[in-house]
C-alpha positions in Angstrom: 31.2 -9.9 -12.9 31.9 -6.0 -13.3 30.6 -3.7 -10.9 28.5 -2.0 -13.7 27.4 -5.4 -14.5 26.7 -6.0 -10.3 24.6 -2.5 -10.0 22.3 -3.8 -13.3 21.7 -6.8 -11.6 20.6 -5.1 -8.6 18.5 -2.2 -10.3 17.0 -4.8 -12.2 16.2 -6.7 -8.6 14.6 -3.9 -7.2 12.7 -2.9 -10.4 11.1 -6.3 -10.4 10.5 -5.8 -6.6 8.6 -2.4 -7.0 6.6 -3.9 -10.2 5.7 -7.0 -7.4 4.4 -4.5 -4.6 2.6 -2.0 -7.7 1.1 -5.3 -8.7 0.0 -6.6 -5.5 -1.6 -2.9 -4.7 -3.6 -3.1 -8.0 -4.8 -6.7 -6.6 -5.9 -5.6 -3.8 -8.3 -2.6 -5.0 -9.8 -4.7 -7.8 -12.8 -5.6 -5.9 -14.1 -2.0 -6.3 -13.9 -2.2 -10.5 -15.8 -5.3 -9.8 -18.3 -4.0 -7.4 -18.5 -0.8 -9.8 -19.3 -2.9 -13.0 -21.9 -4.8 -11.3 -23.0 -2.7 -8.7 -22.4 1.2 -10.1 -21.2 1.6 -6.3 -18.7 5.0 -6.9 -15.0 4.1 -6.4 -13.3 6.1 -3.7 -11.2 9.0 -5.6 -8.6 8.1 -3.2 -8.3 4.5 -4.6 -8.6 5.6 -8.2 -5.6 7.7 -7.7 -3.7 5.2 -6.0 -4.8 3.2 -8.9 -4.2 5.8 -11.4 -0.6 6.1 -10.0 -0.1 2.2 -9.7 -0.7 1.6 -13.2 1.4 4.5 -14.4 4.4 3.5 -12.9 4.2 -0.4 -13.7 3.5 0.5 -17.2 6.9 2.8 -17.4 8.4 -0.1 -15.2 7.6 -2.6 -18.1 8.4 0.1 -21.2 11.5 0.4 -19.6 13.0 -3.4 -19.5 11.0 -4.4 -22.7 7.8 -5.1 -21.1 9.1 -8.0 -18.0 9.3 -6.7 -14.7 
């Protein structure tokens, strides 16, 4: 293995990581869009943005290596 090929291995690694940890933030907030459908309880703007943010990097994540991390 090349050490070009070695570093795309690793990048890919730790882009799969990140997607893992912006995935597992998004899990844990959900509970608010489901209290806010059924409920109309206002979601924290601090969450939304955290939210916001989450989704915007996994979705550039995925664009980025076709759609897998």
């Amino acid at each position: 293995m090349t050490m070009k090929e070695r570093l795309l291995e690793r990048n890919g690694r730790a882009e799969r990581a990140r997607a893992a940890r912006l995935q597992a933030e998004l899990d844990s907030t959900d509970w608010y869009v489901s209290r806010f459908a059924e409920t109309g309880e206002v979601i924290p703007e601090a969450v939304r943005a955290a939210r916001r943010m989450a989704c915007e990097e996994l979705s550039r994540l995925r664009a980025e290596s076709g759609g897998r991390p």
